[in-house]
C-alpha positions as CSV (number, residue, x, y, z in Angstrom):
1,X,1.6,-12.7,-8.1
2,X,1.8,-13.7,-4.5
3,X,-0.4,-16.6,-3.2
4,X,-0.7,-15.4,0.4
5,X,-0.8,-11.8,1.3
6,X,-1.3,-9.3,4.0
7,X,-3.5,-6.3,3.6
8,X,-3.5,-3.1,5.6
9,X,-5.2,0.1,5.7
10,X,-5.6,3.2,7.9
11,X,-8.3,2.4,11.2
12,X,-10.6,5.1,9.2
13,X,-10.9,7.2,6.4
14,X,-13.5,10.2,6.0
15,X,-13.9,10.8,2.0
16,X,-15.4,13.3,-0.1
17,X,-15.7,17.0,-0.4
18,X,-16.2,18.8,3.2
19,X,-14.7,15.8,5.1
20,X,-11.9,18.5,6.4
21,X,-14.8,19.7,9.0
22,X,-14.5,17.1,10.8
23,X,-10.9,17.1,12.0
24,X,-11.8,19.2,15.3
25,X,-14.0,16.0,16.3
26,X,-11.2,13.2,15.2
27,X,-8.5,15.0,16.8
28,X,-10.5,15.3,19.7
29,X,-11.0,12.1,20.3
30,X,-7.7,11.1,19.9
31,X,-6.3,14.1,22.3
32,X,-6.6,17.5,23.7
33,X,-3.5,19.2,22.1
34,X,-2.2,18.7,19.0
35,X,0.6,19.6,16.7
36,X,0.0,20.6,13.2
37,X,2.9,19.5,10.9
38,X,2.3,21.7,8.1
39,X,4.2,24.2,5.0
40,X,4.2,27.7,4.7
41,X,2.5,27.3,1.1
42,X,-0.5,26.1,3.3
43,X,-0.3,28.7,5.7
44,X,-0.4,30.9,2.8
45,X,-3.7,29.6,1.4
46,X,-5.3,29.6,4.7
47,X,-5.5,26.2,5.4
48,X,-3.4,25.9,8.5
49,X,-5.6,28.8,9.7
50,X,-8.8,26.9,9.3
51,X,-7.2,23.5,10.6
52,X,-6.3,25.7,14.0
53,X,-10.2,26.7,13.6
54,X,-11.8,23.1,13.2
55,X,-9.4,22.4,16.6
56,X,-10.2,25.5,18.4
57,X,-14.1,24.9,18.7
58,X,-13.4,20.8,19.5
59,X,-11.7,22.1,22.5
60,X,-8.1,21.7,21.5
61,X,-4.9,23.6,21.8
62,X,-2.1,24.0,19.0
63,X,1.4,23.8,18.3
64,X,2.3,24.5,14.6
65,X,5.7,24.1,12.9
66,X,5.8,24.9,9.2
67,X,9.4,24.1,8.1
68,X,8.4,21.3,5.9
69,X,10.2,21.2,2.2
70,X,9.5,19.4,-0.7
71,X,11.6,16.8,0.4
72,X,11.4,16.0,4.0
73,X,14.7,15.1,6.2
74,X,15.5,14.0,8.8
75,X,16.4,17.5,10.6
76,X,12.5,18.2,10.1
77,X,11.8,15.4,11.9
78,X,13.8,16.5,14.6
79,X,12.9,19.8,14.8
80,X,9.0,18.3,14.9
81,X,10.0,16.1,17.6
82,X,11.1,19.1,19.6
83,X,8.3,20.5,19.0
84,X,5.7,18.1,19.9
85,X,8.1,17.1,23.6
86,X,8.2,21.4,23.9
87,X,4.7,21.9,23.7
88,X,4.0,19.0,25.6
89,X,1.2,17.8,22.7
90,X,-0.4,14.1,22.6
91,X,-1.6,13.5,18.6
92,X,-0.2,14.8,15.9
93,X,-1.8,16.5,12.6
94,X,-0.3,16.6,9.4
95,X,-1.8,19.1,6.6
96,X,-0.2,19.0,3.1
97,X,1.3,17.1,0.1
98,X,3.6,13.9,1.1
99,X,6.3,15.6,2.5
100,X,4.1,17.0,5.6
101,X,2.4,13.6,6.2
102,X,5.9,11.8,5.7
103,X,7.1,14.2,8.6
104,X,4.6,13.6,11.1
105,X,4.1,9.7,10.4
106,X,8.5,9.7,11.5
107,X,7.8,12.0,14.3
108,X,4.8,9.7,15.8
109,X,6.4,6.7,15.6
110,X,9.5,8.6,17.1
111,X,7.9,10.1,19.5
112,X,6.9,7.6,21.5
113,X,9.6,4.8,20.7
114,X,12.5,6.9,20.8
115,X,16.3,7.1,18.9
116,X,16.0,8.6,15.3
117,X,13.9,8.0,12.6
118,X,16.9,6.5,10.8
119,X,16.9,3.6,13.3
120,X,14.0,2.7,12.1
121,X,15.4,1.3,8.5
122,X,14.4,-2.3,7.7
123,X,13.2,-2.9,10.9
124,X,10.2,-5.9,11.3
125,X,9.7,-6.2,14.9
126,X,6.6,-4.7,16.3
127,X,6.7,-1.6,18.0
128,X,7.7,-1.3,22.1
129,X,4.8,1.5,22.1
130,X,1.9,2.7,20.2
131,X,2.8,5.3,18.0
132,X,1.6,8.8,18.7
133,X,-2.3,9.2,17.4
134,X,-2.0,10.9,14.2
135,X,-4.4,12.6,12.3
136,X,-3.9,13.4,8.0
137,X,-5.7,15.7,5.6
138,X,-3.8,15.4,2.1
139,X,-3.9,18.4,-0.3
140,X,-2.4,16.8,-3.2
141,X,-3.3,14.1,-5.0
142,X,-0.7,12.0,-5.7
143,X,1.4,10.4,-3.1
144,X,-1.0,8.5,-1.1
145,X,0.9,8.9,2.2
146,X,-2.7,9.1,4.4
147,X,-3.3,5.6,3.4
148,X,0.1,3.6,3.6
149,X,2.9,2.0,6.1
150,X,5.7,4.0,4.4
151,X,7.5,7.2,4.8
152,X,10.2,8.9,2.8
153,X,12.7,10.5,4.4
154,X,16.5,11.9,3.6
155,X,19.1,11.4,5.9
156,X,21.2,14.4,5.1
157,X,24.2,13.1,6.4
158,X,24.8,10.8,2.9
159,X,22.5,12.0,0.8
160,X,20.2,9.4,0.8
161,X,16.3,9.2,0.4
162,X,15.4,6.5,3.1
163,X,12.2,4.3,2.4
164,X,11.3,3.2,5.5
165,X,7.9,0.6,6.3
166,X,6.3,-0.1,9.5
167,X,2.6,-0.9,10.5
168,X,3.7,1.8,13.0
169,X,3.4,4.3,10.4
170,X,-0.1,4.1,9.4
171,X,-2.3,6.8,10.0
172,X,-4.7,6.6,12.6
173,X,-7.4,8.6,10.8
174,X,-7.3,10.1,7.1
175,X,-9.4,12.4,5.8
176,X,-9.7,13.2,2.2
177,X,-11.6,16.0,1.2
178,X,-10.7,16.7,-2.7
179,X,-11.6,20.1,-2.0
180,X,-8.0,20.8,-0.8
181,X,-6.6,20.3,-3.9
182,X,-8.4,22.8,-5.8
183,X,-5.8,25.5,-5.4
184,X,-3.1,23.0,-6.6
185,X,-1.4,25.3,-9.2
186,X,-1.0,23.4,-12.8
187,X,2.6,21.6,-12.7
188,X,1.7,20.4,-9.2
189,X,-1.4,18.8,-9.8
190,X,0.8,17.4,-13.0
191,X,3.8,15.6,-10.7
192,X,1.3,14.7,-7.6
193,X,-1.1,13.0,-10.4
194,X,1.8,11.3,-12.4
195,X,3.4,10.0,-8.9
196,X,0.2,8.6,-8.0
197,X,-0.1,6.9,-11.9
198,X,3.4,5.6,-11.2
199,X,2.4,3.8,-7.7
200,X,-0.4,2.2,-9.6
201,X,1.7,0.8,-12.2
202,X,4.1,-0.6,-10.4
203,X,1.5,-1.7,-7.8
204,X,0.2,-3.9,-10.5
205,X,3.2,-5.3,-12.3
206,X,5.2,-5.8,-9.3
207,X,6.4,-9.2,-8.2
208,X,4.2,-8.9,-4.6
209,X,1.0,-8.1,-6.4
210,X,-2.0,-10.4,-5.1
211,X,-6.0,-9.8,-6.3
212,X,-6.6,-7.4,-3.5
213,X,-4.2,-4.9,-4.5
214,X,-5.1,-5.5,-8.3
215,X,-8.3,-4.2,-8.1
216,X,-7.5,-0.9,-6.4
217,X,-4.4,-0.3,-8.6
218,X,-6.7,-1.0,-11.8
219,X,-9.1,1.2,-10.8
220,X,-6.4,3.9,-10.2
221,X,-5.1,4.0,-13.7
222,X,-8.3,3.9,-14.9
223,X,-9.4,7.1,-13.0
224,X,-6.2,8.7,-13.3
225,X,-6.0,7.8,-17.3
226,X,-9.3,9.7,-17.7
227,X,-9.2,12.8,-15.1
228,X,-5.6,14.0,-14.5
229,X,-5.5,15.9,-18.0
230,X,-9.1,17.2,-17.0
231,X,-7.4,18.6,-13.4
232,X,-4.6,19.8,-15.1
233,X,-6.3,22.1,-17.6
234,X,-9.2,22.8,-15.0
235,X,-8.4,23.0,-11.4
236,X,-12.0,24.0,-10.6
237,X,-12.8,20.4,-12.2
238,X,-14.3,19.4,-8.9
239,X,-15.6,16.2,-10.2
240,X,-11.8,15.6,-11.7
241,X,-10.4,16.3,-8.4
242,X,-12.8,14.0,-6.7
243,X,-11.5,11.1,-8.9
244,X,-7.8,12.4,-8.7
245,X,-8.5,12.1,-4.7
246,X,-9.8,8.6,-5.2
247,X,-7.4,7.6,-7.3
248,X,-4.0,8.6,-5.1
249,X,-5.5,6.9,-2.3
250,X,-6.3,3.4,-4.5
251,X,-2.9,3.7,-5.4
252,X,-1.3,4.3,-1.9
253,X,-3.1,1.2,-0.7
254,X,-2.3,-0.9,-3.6
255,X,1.6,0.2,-3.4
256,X,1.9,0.2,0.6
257,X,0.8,-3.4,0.2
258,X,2.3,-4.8,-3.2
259,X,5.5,-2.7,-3.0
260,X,6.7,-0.1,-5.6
261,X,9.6,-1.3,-8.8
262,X,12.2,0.0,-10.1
263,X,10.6,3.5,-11.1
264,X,10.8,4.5,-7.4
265,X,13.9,3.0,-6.9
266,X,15.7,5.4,-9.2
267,X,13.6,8.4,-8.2
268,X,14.4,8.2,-4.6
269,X,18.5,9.0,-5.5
270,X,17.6,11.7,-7.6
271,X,15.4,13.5,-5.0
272,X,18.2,13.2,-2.9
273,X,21.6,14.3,-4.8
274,X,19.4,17.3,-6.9
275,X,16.2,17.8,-4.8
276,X,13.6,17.3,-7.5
277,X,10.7,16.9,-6.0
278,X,9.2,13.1,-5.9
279,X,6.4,13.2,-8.7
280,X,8.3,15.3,-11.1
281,X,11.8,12.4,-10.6
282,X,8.7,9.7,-11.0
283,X,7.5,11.0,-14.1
284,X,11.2,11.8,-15.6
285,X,11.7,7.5,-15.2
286,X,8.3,6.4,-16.4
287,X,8.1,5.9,-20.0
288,X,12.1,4.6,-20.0
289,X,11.7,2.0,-17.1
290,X,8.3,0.8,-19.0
291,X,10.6,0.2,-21.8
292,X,13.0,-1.6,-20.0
293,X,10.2,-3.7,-18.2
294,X,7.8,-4.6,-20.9
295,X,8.8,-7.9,-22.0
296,X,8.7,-9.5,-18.2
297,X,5.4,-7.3,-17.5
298,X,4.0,-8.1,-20.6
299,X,1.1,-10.0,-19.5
300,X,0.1,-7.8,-17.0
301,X,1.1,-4.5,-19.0
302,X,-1.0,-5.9,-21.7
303,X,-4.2,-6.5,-19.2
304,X,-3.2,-2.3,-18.4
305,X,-3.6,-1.4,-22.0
306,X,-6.8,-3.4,-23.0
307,X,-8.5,-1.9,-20.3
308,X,-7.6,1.5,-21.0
309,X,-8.0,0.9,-24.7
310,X,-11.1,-1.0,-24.6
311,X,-12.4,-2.7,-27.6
312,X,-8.9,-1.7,-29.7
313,X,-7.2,-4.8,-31.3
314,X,-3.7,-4.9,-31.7
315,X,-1.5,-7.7,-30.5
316,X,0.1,-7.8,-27.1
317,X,3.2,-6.2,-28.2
318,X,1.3,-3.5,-30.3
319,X,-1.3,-2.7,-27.4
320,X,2.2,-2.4,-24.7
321,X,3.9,-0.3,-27.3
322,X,0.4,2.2,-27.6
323,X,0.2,2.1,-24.1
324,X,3.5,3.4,-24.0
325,X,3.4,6.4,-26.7
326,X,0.5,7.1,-24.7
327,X,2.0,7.7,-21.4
328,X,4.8,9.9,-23.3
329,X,1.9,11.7,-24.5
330,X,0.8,12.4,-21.2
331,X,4.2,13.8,-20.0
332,X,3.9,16.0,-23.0
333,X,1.1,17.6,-22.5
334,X,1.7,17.7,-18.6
335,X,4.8,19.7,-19.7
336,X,6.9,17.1,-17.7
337,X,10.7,17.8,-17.9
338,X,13.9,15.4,-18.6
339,X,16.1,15.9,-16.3
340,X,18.8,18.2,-18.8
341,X,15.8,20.7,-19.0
342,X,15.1,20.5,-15.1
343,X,18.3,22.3,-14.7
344,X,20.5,19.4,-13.6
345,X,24.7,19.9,-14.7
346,X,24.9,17.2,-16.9
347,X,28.9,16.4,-15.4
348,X,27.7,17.0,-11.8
349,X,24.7,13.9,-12.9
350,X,27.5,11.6,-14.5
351,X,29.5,12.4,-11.6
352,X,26.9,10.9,-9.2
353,X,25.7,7.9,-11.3
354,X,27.7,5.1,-9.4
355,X,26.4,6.2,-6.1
356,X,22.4,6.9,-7.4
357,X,22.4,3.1,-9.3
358,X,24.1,1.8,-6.4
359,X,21.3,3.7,-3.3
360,X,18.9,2.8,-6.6
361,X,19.4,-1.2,-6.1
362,X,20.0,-0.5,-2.3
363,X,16.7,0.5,-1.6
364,X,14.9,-2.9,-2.0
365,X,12.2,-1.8,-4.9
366,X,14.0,-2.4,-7.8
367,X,14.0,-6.8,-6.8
368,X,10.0,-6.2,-6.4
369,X,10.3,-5.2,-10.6
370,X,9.5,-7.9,-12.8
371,X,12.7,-7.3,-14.6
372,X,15.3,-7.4,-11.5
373,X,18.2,-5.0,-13.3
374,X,21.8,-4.9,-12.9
375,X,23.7,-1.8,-11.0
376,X,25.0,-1.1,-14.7
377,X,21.9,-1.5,-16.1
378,X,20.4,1.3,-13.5
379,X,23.3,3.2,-14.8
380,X,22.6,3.1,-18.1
381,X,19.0,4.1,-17.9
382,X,19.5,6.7,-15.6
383,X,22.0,8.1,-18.8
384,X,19.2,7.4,-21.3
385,X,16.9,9.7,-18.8
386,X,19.1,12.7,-18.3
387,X,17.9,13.9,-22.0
388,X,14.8,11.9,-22.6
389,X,12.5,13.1,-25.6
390,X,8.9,12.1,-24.8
């Protein structure tokens, strides 16, 4: 655990159900025409619709692009940037799961630095201008993007997932209403719910952890442990959602300031060669990095499974080990694939290996784990993952 810290959130945050009302008024003050980064899934349940609603009686005018994929690039990001210089708009809305708000946060800071978002990799200096006012309304609950200094994006010219972290690419405002994610369909709300577990986890076992972030990844798991089946089996569970909600944004700010592990590490490579989406990679790594973690995590794994297993006694090792069934539990009844079942070509996966452990220790996430691993040793749990039995 860190001695000294820093701590950073969004300016504001608007939670609870109905807050989406009031992004006409935030995006108002922030401009007069805005572009809504967005998917055509929302469009399809009405919710870019009603965003372009909300704006139209706060007096301002729209620009929508809806190419967003699961996994953002960096052509999106281009073709937002267009967009936004085009249409000649000054703040920027994003509407969706992480992949719309990982869009817009590139195209804001972009927008009004310049170069590509790829430039932007590892850099620490401050920013020559003040990112583009940008505006977020998640409707999943899982990646925590409206409440963190990261984005994920893919640079499609190598195939890799880039992490990048700035202060520059916190939102301005986020607004959280949990009704959004009512519609999520079952295997969604599964991968978006098991993502945001995974940021909590590593949030709290990771070598940058400090008190502050503790607390809000503690009380992540704990809602998370207790509502995500509930969401899954129910997605008119409004009281579920609420906590899911609560949760992924606990999470984001507990990771954004204590750093993901080695969980993400891996994920981000496999997003990248086979373009599963984020949540669904996350949850394919969990139970077999936990493994290979435990005995350097186990105090703090320990302090995870006491809490969620309250008045149980068991030794340390015993309580890490139930934790551990448990979570397997949990991809089982989420219906969580291994990566053979997914559909990846299990010559075309040990084809790729080298270059996924190799991006995997690249990235800078797995020296944050508190079991720093070895390229082979990436390489050899990627192989035990391809055909995983929960």
């Amino acid at each position: 655990m860190q001695t000294q810290a820093e701590f950073h959130m969004p300016q504001t945050v608007f939670y609870g159900p109905g807050s989406f009302t009031l992004i006409g008024e935030q995006v108002s003050f922030h401009g007069n025409k805005a572009l809504i980064i967005s998917d055509h899934i929302m469009e399809k349940m009405g919710l870019v619709s009603q965003c372009q609603d909300y704006l139209a009686k706060a007096n301002c005018d729209v620009a929508v692009y809806l190419n967003v994929d699961s996994e953002p690039t960096d052509i999106h990001v281009a073709e937002s940037l267009d967009m936004f210089s085009y249409q000649k708009c000054n703040v920027i809305v994003a509407l969706g799961g992480g992949s719309c708000l990982d869009t817009a946060k590139a195209v804001a800071v972009v927008a009004s630095n310049g170069g590509y978002i790829n430039d932007y990799v590892g850099r620490k200096a401050p920013l020559k201008n003040t990112p583009i006012p940008l505006i977020v309304a998640p409707t999943t609950a899982g990646t925590g993007s409206e409440v963190t200094c990261v984005t994920i994006i893919t640079n499609t010219k190598n195939d890799v997932k880039l992490m990048i972290k700035h202060l520059g690419f916190m939102p301005s405002v986020a607004i959280v209403d949990p009704n959004l994610t009512c519609s999520l369909p079952p295997h969604v709300t599964a991968a978006t719910g098991l993502d945001a577990l995974c940021h909590a986890i590593e949030a709290y076992i990771s070598k940058l952890a400090h008190p502050l972030t503790d607390i809000m990844a503690l009380r992540a798991i704990k809602l998370i442990n207790e509502n995500l089946l509930r969401a899954y089996k129910n997605g008119n569970d409004l009281e579920a959602r609420e906590k899911m909600s609560l949760a992924a944004m606990q999470a984001g700010i507990a990771f954004s300031n204590a750093s993901v592990c080695l969980i993400h590490g891996m994920s981000r490579p496999i997003g990248a060669m086979f373009h599963v989406p984020h949540g669904v990679s996350n949850a394919m790594l969990l139970p077999v990095v936990l493994e290979f973690s435990k005995e350097s995590a186990k105090a703090r794994l320990t302090e995870i499974a006491r809490m969620l297993k309250f008045g149980f006694m068991g030794s340390d090792h015993e309580m890490i080990d139930l934790f551990i069934q448990d979570i397997k539990q949990l991809c089982r009844n989420l219906k969580i694939p291994n990566m053979q079942t997914w559909g990846i070509e299990p010559k075309r996966f040990a084809e790729v290996i080298p270059k996924m452990a190799a991006d995997a220790l690249a990235s800078g996430s797995p020296n944050h784990n508190p079991r720093v691993p070895t390229v082979e040793e990436i390489s050899e749990l990627y192989r035990i993952s391809f055909n995983y039995r929960y």
